[in-house]
N, C-alpha and C positions, 0 to 999 in steps of 0.2 A: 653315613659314610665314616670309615674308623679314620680315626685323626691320626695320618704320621707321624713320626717322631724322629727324632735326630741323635744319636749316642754323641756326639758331640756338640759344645755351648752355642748356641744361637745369637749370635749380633745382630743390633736391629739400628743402622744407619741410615738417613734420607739416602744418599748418596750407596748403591749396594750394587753388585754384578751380579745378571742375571740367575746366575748360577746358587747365588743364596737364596735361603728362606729364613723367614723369624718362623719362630716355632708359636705361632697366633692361628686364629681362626676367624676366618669374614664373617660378618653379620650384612646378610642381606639376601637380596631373592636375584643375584646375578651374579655373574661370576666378573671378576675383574680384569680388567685389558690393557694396552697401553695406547688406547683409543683418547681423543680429544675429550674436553668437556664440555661434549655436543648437548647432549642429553642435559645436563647443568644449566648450560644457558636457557634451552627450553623452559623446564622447570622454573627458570628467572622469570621470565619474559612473564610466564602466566600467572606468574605470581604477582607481577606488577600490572600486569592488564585488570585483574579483580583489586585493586588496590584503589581505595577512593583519594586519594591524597594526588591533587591536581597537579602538582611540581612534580609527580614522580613521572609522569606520562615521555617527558622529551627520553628521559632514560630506557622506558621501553621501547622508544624509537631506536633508537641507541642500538639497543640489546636484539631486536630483530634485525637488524640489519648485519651486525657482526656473527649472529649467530647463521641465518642464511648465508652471507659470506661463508665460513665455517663447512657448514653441511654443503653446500654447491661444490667443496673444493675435497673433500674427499674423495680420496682413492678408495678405499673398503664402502660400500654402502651395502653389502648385507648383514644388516644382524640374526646374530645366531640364538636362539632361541634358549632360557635353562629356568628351572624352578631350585635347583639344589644349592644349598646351603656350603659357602666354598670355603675349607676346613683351613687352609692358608692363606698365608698372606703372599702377594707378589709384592715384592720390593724393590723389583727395577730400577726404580728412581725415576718411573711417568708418576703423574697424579693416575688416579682411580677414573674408572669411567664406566659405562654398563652399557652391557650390548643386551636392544630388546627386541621384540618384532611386533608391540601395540602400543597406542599413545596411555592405555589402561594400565601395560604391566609399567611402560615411564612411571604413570602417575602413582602408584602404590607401593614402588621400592624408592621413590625420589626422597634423596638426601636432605632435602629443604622444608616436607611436609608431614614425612615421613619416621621422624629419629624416635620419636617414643615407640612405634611399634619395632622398628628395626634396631632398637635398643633393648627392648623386651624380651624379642627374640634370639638376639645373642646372649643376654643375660641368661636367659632359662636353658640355652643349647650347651653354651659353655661357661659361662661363669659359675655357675651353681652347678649344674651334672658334672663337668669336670675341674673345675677350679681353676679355667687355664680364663688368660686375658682373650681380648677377639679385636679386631676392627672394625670400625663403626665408619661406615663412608659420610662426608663431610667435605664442599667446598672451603670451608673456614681456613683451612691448613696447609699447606705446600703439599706435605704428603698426600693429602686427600680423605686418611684417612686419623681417625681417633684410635689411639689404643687403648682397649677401654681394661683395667686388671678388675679384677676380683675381688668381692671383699675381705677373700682373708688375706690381702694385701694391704690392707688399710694401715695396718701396721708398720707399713714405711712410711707411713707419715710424720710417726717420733724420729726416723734419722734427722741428723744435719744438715743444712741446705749445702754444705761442703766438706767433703771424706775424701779419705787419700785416693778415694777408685773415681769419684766424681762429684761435679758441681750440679746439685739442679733447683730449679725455684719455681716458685707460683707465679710469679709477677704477670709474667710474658703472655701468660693468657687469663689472665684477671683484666690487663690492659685491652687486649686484642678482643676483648668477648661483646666492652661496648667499641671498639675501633677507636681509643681517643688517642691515636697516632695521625686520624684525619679529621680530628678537631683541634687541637690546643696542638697550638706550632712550636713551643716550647717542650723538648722531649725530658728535660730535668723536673719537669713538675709532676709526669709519671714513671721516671724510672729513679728517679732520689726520692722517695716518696717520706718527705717529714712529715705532711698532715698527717701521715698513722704514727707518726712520732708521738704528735700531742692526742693523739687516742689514749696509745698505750701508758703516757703518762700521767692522766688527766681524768682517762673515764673509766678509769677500773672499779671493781668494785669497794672498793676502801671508798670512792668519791661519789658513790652515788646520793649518802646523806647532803652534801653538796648542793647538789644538781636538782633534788626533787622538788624544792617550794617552786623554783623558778618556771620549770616545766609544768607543775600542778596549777599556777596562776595564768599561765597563758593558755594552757588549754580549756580551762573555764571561761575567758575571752573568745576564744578563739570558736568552742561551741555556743556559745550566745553570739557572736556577730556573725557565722560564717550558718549554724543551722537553724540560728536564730529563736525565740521562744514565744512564738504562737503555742498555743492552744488547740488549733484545729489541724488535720491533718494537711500534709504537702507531698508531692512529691520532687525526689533531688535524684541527681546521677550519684550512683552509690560508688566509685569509684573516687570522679571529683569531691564529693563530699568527705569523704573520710580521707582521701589523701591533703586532702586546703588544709585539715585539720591538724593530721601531724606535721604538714611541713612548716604551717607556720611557729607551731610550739617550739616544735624541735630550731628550726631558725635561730629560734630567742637566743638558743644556745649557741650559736652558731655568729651571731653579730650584735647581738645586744640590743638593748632599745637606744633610740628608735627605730630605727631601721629594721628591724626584723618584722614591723610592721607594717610596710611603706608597700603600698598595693602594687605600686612599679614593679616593685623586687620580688615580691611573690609570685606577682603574672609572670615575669620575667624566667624565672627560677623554675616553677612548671612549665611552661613551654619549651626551657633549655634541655629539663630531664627528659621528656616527651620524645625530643627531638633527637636526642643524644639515646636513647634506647628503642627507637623504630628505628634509625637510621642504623646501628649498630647491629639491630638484628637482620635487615636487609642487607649492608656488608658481606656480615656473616656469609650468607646466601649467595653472592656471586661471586662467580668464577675467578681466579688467579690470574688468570688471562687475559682478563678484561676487567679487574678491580680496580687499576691502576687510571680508566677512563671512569668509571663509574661512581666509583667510591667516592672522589670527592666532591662529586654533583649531591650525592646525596648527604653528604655531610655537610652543603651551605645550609642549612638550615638549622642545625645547632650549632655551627660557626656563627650565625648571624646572634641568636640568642644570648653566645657566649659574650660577644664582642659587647653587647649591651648590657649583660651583667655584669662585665667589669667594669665598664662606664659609671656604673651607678655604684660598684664597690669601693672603686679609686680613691673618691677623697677620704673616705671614714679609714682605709686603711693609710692613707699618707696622715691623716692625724693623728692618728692609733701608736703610727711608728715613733712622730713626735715627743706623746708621752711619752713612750719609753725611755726614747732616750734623754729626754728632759730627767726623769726619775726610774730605774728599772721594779721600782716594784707599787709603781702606781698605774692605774688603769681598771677597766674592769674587769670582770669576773666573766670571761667567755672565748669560746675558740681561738678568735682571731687575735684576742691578748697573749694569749698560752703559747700559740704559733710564732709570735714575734721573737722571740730571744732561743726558741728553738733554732731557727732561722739564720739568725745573726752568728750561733756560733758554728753556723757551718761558712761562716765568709759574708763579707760586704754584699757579692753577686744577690746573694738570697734573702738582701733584706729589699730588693727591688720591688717598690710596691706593686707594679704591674703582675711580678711573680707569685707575688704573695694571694693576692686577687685571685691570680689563676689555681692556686693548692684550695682557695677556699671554695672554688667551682665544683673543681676535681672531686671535693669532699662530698659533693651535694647525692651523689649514685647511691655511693657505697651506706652513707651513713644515714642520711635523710628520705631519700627516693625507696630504699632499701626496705625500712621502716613504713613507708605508705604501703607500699604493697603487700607487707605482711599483713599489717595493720585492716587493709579493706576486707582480702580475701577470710580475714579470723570471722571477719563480722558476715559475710556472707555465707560462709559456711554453719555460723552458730544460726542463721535467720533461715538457712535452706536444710538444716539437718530437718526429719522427720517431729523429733521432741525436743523440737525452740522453744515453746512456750515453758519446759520442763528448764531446759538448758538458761533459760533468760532471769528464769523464777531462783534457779540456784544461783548464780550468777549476783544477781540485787540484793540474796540473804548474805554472802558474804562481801558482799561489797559495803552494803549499808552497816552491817557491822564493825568491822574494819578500820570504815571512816570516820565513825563516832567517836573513835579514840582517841586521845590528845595527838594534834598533830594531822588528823585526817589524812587525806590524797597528798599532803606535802611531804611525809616523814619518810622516807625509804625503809623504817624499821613496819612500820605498816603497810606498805607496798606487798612486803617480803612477805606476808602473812594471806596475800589475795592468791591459795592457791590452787583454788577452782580457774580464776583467770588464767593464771600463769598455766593450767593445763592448755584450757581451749585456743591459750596462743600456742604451745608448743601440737599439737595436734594440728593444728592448720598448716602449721610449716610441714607436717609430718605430709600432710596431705596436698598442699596445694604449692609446690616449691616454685622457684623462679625458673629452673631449668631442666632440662631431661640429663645430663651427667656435670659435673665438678669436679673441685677438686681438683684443677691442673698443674700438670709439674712439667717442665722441659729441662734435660739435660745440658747443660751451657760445656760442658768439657769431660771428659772421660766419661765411661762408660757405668752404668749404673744397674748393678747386681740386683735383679728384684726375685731372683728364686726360681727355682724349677730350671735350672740352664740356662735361663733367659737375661743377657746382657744388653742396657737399652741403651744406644750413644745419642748424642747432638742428631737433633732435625727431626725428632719424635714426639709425639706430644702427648701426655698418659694422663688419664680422667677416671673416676670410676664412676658408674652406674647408679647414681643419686637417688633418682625416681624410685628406681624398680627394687633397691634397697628398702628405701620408705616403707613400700608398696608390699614387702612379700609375706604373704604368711607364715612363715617361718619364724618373723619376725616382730609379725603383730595379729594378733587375731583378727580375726575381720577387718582387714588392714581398708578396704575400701570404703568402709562407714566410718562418718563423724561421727566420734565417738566423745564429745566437748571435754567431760569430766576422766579419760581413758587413765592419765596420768596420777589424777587425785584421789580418783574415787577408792583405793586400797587403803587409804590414809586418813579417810575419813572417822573412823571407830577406831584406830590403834595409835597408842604413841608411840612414833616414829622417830626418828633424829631427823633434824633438815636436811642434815647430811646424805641422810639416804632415799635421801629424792629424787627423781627426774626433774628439772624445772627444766625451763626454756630455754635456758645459758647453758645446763649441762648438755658439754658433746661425746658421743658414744660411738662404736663403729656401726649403730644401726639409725643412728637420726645426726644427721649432717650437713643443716641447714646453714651450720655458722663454721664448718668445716669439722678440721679433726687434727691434731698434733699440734706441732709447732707454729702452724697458721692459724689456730683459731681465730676464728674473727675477735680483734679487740674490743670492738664496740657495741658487744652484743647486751655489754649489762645495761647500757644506755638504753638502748633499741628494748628490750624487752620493759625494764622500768616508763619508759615513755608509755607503750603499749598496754601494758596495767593498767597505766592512772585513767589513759583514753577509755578503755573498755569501762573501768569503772564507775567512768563519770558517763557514761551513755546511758548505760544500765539503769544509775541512779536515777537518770532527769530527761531518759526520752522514751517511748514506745518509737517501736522500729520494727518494719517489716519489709520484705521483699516482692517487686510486682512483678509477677511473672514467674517467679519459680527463680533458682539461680541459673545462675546464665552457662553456658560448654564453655570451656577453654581448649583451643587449639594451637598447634607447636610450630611454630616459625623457626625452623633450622634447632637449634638447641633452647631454644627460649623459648620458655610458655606463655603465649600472650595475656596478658590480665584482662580480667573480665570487665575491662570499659566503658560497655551498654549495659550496665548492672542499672538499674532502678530501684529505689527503694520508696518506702513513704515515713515519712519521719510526725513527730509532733513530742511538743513540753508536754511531759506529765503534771499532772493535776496535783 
C-alpha cells in the first residue's frame, strides 16, 4: 500500500485533532482504533496466569475481573477483521488498540509477546525500504505507541539535550523502562541523578589503572568461594553462577570491604535486582488504565528488598559521611566515598544518608546488574556457538599469555591487550542485547525537527530499532552466528593502531549496546574491563560447559528475558 504523504510539515503531539496525521507508519498486523485496551488487558491476564511467581496470582484476579468489567460494557462488540500493514499513524489522542476476530490473530500481533517480531517487521517495511520512522504498539506509554526512527537518524543523537527549537532527554524512559517511579519514593534520587555524576568522574578511562587490582582480587575470591575448586565436575545455574560472580566483584567497588562481602547484602542486592527488573518488565505490560491499581502490587516486592538494603546500607554510610567531614580527603578508595562530597555540594538535603543509600541502590541496574547479564549471556554463547572448543582454546592462548606479564589480571595495561575477549564480549552484546529497541528520547518542550517534515512535540516517545540494527546483514555478515573472534580476527596478522579497533567501549551507529552520542553509557570502560578480567580468569582455571544446549530467550513487552534456567557444568582445571 503506497504510503501518503503530506506537502506540508507534520506535527506529532500526544494531544492532536482528529483531522491530523504524523507522516509514520504502524507496525503491526491491525489496523488502529479508538477502541479500549481490551485486548491488552487480555494479553495481561495470560501472561500472568503462565507466570509461576505465587504473589502475582491476586493480580490476575485483579486483571480478570476489570478486564470482564471492561468487555461486558462495551457498546462495539464486533471486530472487524484485517491483515494489512497501516501506513499511518492515528493521533487522536486514544491510546492504540486492535480490533481482531481470533484469540490466534490476539495472540501473534499482542504488544506484550510480540515486539521483536512486530519490530522486525516495521524495521524491514519502513525503516530500511523507506527510511521513514513507524509505530510500534506498546502499553508502556500513554500514547500507546513507540515511534520507532530509522537509523540514519542515529545522528541526532550528537544534538544537545536543549536548542532553541527544543528540549529532549533520555532520562524519562531510562527511568520508566524499570518503573523505579513505583519503587524508590524519593523522585530526586532518579531525576537528579549524581550517582552518574561519580561514573563520569571516577570511572573513565584515565581510572581504569585505578580500579583493576581491586576488581582482579576479588574476583579470584569470588570464583574460589562462589564456584569453588573441586576437581570433579558439578553442575551450577549458569545464570546465578556468573551473575554471584560479578556482582560481588563489582560491589567491592561499590562499598568497600567489608561489606561487599556480607552474604546479607549480596542475597539481598540479587533479589532486589530480580525484583526490580520482572517487576518493571510486567509494568511495562499493563495497561494505563489499570497500572495505577496494579503496579504497585507488583512493585512490593522490590520495595520490600529495597527497604532492607538500605537497612543494612545505613550505618556504613552515616560513618562514611562522618569521615568526611571529620577530614575531606580521607576515606577509601570507592563509590560511596566518591559520591559523598559530590553530594554535599549540591546542598545539605543530599548529604541525607537515607538518600545517599538510595543513589547507591539505584546504581545497582545500570551498573552492576547491567554487567551480570552481559557477563552470563557472553559465556553462554561462547559455550553454545558450534566451535567452543576452538573459541575456548583461543580464548586461554591469549589470556595465558597476557597474564604472565608483570602485573597479570591486575594491570589495565594488560587487560587492554585481551582482544580476543574484548571481541567475544562485544559480539555477545551484538547478539544477545537486553532489549528489542533503545535509545529513548522524550521531547520535554518545543518541537523537535528530526528530518523529512517531520516535527516531534511533548508526549511522544522516540527509540530506534536496537535488535534489528545488530541483527541486519547489511550490517554484519552472517549477523545470526556467534561469531566469538568476528571483531579481532582481522587484526590478528596486521599491525593495526588500537585506535582503529572495534572494542567493546567503541560506540558506532551499528552496535549500540552502550548507546550512541552524547549519552554514551559512562560506565562502559568499567563494565567491559570487569568482563575481561572474569572471562579471563574462567578460561585460565575452569572447563565449562553447557547442559542442554543453550537455552531460547523470549521477549516480555521490550525486554528480552535472560536465559535463567541456563545449566552449566563447571570443574578447577588440573
Amino acid at each position: 500500500m503506497p504510503i501518503p504523504r503530506r506537502k506540508k510539515e507534520v506535527r506529532v503531539k500526544l494531544q492532536i485533532k482528529p483531522k491530523d496525521r504524523a507522516q509514520c507508519s504502524y507496525s503491526g498486523l491491525v489496523e488502529p482504533s479508538n477502541l479500549s485496551l481490551n485486548l491488552y488487558i487480555i494479553s495481561y491476564i495470560i501472561m500472568i496466569m503462565i507466570s509461576s511467581t505465587q504473589y502475582l496470582v491476586f493480580f490476575a484476579v485483579c486483571g480478570f475481573g476489570l478486564a470482564t468489567w471492561r468487555l461486558l460494557g462495551r457498546k462495539d462488540s464486533v471486530y472487524e477483521s484485517s491483515s494489512k500493514i497501516w501506513t499511518k499513524l492515528d493521533i487522536a489522542g486514544d491510546t492504540f488498540a486492535q480490533k481482531m476476530v481470533s484469540l490466534k490473530a490476539i495472540i501473534r500481533s499482542c504488544p506484550i509477546t510480540s515486539v521483536p517480531e512486530l519490530a522486525n517487521d516495521g524495521y524491514l517495511k519502513f525503516n530500511r525500504a523507506l527510511g521513514r520512522p513507524f509505530a510500534l504498539p506498546t502499553p508502556w506509554v500513554r500514547s500507546g505507541a513507540l515511534m520507532i526512527l530509522p537509523p540514519s537518524k542515529i545522528p541526532l543523537l550528537l544534538r544537545p539535550d536543549k536548542t532553541n527549537e527544543a528540549t529532549w532527554i533520555n532520562l524519562h524512559g531510562l527511568v520508566e523502562n524499570v518503573q523505579l517511579p513505583y519503587v524508590v519514593a524519593d523522585p530526586d534520587v532518579y531525576l537528579n541523578v549524581l550517582q552518574f555524576e561519580v561514573v563520569r568522574r571516577k570511572m573513565q578511562s584515565r581510572d581504569m589503572s585505578r580500579l583493576a587490582p581491586t576488581t582482579a582480587e576479588e574476583l579470584e575470591l569470588s570464583f574460589k568461594d562462589i564456584w569453588g575448586v573441586d576437581k570433579e565436575w558439578k553442575e551450577i545455574n549458569g545464570w546465578e553462577g556468573c551473575g554471584r560472580i560479578i556482582a560481588r566483584s563489582s560491589q567491592r567497588m561499590l562499598f568497600g570491604l567489608p561489606l561487599s562481602r556480607d552474604p546479607a547484602l549480596l542475597e539481598t542486592s540479587r533479589q532486589y535486582a530480580t525484583s526490580l527488573l520482572v517487576g518493571g518488565a510486567i509494568i511495562n505490560c499493563i495497561p494505563l488504565s489499570v497500572r495505577w491499581l496494579l503496579g504497585p502490587l507488583v512493585a512490593l516486592r522490590a520495595k520490600y528488598y529495597q527497604a532492607k538494603f538500605v537497612k543494612i546500607l545505613l550505618p556504613v554510610v552515616e560513618e562514611r559521611i562522618r569521615i568526611w567531614e571529620a577530614d575531606k580527603n580521607s576515606g577509601p578508595e570507592d563509590f560511596l566515598q566518591w559520591m559523598i562530597p559530590i553530594c554535599a555540594s549540591e546542598g545539605s538535603s543530599q548529604l541525607e544518608p537515607r538518600r545517599i543509600a538510595l543513589r547507591l541502590v539505584s546504581i545497582l541496574i545500570p551498573l552492576i546488574y547491567a554487567i551480570c547479564f552481559v557477563f552470563a549471556h557472553c559465556v553462554f554463547d561462547i559455550l553454545g556457538s558450534p566451535d567452543s572448543a576452538e573459541v575456548l582454546a583461543g580464548l586461554e592462548d591469549e589470556c595465558r599469555r597476557v597474564s604472565s606479564q608483570p602485573g597479570g589480571l591486575a594491570s589495565s595495561e594488560n587487560i587492554n591487550q585481551l582482544f580476543r575477549a574484548d571481541s567475544a564480549l562485544r559480539e555477545s552484546m551484538r547478539m544477545s542485547g537486553v532489549s528489542v529497541t533503545n535509545l529513548f528520547r522524550d521531547v520535554l518542550s518545543g518541537e523537535l525537527d528530526v528530518g523529512d517534515g517531520l516535527r516531534v512535540g511533548p508526549g511522544v516517545r522516540m527509540a530506534f530499532p536496537t535488535q534489528n540494527i545488530h541483527l541486519d546483514p547489511e550490517n554484519y555478515e552472517n549477523p545470526l552466528q556467534f561469531d566469538a573472534f568476528r571483531f579481532s580476527r582481522k587484526f590478528e596478522s596486521e599491525k593495526e593502531a588500537i585506535g582503529e579497533r572495534e572494542l567493546a567501549t567503541t560506540t558506532t551507529p551499528t552496535f549500540l549496546p552502550f548507546s550512541y552520542g552524547r549519552h554514551a553509557c559512562p560506565g562502559r570502560y568499567f563494565a567491559v574491563q570487569v568482563m575481561k578480567q572474569a572471562l579471563a580468569y574462567l578460561v585460565l582455571h575452569y572447563d565449562v560447559e553447557l547442559v542442554g544446549g543453550p537455552a531460547k530467550r523470549m521477549a516480555l513487552g521490550n525486554t528480552m528475558v535472560p536465559a535463567v534456567n541456563t545449566q552449566m557444568r563447571i570443574k578447577q582445571k588440573e
